[in-house]
C-alpha positions as CSV (number, residue, x, y, z in Angstrom):
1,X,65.8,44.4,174.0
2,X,67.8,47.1,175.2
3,X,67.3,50.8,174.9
4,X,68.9,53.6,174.3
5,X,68.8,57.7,173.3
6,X,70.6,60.2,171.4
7,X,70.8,63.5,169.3
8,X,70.0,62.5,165.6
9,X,69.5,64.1,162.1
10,X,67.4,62.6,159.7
11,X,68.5,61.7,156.9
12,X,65.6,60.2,154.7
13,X,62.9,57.2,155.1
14,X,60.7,54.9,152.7
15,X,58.0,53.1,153.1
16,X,57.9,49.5,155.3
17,X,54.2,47.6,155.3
18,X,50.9,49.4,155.5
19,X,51.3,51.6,157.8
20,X,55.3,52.2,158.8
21,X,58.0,54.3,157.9
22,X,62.2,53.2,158.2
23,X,64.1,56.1,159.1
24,X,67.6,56.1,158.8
25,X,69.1,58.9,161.2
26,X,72.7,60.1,161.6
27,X,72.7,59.8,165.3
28,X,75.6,61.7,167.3
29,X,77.0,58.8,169.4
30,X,75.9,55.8,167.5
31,X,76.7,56.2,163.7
32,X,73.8,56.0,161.1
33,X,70.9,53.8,162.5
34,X,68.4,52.2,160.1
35,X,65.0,52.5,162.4
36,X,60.9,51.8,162.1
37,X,58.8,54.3,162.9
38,X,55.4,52.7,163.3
39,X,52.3,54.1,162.3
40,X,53.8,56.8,161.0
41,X,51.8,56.7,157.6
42,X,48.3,56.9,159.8
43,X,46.9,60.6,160.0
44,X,46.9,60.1,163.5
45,X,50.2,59.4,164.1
46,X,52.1,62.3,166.3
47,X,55.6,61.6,165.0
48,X,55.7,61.6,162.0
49,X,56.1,65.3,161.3
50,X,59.2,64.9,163.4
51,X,60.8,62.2,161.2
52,X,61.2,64.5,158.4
53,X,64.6,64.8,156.3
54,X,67.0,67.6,157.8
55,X,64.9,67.7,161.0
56,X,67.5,67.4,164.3
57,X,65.8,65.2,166.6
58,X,66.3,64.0,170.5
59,X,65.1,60.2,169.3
60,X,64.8,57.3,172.1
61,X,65.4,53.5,169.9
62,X,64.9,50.1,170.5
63,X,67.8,48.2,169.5
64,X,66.8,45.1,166.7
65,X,69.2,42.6,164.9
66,X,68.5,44.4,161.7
67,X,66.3,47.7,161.9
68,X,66.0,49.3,165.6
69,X,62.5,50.8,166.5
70,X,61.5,54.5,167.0
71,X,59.7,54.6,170.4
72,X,60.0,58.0,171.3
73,X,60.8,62.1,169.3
74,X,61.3,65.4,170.4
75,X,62.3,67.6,167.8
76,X,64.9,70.0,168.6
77,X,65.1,71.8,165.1
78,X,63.1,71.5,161.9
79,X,65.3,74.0,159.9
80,X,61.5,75.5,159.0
81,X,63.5,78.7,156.8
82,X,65.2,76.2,154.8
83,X,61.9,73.8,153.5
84,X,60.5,77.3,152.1
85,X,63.1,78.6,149.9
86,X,63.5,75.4,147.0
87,X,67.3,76.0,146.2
88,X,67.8,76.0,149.8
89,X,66.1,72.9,150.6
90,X,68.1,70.8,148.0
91,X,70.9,71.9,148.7
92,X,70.2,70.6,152.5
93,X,68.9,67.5,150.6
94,X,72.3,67.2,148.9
95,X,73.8,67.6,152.0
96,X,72.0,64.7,153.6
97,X,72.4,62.3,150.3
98,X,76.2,62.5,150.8
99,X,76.7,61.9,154.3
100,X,74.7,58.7,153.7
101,X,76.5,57.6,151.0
102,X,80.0,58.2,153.0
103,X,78.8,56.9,156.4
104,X,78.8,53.1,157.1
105,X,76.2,51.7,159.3
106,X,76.2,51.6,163.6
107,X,79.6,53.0,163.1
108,X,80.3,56.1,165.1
109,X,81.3,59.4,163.2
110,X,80.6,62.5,166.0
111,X,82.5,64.3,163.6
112,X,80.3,63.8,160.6
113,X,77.1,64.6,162.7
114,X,78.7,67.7,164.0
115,X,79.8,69.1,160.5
116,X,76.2,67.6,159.3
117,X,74.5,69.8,162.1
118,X,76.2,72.9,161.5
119,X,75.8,73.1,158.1
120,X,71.8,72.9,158.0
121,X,71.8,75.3,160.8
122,X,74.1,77.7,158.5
123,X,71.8,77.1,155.5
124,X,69.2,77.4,157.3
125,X,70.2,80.7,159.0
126,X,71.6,82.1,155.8
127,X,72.2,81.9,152.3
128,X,75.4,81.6,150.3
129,X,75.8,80.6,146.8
130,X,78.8,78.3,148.2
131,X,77.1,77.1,151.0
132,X,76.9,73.1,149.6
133,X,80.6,73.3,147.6
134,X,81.8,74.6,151.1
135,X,80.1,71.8,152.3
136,X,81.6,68.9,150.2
137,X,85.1,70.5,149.9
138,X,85.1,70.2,154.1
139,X,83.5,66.8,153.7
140,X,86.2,65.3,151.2
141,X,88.7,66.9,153.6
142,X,87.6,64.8,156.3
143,X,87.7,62.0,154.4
144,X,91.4,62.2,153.0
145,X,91.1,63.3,150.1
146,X,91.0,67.3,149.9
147,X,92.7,68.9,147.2
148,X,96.1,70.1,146.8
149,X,96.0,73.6,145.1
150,X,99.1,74.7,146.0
151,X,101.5,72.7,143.9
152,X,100.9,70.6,141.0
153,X,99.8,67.4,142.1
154,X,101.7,65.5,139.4
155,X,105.1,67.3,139.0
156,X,105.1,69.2,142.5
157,X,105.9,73.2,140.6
158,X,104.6,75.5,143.1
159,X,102.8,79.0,142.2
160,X,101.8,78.2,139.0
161,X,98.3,76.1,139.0
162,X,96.1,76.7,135.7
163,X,93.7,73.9,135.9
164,X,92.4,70.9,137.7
165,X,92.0,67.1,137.4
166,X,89.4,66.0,140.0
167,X,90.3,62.3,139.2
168,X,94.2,63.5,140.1
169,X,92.8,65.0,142.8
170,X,94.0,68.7,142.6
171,X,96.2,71.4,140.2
172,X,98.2,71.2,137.4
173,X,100.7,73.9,136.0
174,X,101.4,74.7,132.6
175,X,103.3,71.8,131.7
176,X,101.2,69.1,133.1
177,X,98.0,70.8,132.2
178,X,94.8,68.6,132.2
179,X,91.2,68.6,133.8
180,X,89.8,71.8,133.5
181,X,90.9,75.6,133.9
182,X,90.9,77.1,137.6
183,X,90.5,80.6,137.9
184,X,93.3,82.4,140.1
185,X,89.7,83.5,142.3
186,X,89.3,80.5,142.6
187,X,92.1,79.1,144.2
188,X,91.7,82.0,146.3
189,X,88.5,80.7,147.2
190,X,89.1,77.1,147.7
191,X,92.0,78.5,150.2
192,X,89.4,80.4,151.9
193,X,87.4,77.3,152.4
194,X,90.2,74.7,153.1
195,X,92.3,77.3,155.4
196,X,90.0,77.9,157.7
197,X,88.0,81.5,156.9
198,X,85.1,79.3,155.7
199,X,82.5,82.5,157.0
200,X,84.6,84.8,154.5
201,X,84.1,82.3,151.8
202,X,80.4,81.8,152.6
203,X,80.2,86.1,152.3
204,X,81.2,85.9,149.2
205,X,78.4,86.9,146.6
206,X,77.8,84.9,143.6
207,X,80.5,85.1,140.5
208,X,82.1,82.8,138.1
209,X,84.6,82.3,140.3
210,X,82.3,81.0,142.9
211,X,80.5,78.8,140.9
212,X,84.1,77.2,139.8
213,X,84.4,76.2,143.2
214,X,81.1,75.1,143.3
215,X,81.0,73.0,140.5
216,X,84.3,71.3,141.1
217,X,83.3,70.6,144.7
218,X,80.5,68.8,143.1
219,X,82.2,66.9,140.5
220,X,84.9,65.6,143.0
221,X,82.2,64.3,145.3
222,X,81.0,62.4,142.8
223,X,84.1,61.0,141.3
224,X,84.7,60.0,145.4
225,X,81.4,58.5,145.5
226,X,81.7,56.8,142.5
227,X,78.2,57.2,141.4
228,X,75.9,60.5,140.6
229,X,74.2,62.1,143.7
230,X,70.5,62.2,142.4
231,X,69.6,65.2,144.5
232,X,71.9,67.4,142.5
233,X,70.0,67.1,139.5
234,X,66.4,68.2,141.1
235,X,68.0,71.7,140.9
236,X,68.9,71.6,137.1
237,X,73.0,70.8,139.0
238,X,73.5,74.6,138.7
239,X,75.7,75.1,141.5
């Protein structure tokens, strides 16, 4: 049974037997590993603290056909400013319930971990009412399907976007009008966050325009996901 160590996030865990945890971790060279922590549930047990969602973790696994086993964790970060400020937290929760629902299994995705691992830090660090719509617009970027905002996405007019269709994927103009209204602040916006001046947008205090973004950014994850992200609704989905 081979070994081996890496950088991980966790991402969440549930209960296995009496006494274990499985921890699924979004390691930075080996994908999203499914892993038992043993003992974990025992008051005794020195890891378990470690195993906790959001936490960034230096974790050493032994590989299995199915589940690997946790044998050793050292914490690097627990993102402590975060997990005492409840809008913040769940929105690092929401974070976490995307990437696994995008990320395969033992499949390597260095970019996802990186853009996973500086967002909690920036949540943790600071806080933005745009912080998770920043977060899934850059996600749904990297995964193809960002939206187009600067022409209509079903006749191709330029400079004239009054609404959007998250299941078209981006604006419409006058003519081809459906979805929903979209500000001209928030187009601005979503440039800002798609054009790369993402710490402008993150400045930005909150405003309708803002939560636009926000809740767009929310729906179009979902509609990409196919399913409702539970996490969301913890907060009263108020983005």
């Amino acid at each position: 049974m081979s070994t081996y160590r890496d950088n991980a996030v966790v991402l969440g865990s549930h209960k296995f037997g009496e006494a274990d945890r499985v921890v699924v971790l979004l390691t930075q060279e080996h994908g999203k590993v499914r892993a038992v922590a043993k003992g974990v549930r025992k008051t005794k047990s020195s890891i378990g603290a470690r195993l906790e969602p959001m936490s960034h973790v230096d974790v050493s696994l032994r590989s299995g056909k199915d589940l690997d086993t946790v044998s050793e964790v050292r914490l690097l970060h627990t993102h402590s400013a975060l997990r005492t400020d409840f809008d913040r937290l769940n929105q690092g929760l929401s974070m976490l319930e995307a990437i696994n629902k995008l990320t395969p299994d033992r499949e390597p995705v260095p970019h996802l971990y990186e853009v996973l691992s500086r967002a909690l830090h920036a949540l943790n660090e600071r806080h933005s009412p745009l912080m998770l719509g920043a977060f899934y617009w850059r996600l749904l970027t990297i995964e193809g399907h960002g939206p187009q905002i600067d022409s209509c996405v079903r006749c191709g007019e330029t400079g004239n976007i009054v609404s959007f269709d998250v299941l078209e994927g981006g604006g419409h103009c006058a003519a081809c009008r459906s979805g929903v209204p979209i500000s001209s602040l928030a187009l601005d916006i979503l440039r800002m966050v798609l054009g790369g001046r993402m710490n402008e947008a993150l400045a930005l205090p909150e405003s309708p325009a803002v939560h636009e973004v926000s809740q767009l950014a929310m729906e179009a994850m979902e509609s990409h996901l196919e399913r409702r992200l539970r996490s969301l609704g913890v907060f009263d989905r108020h983005l």
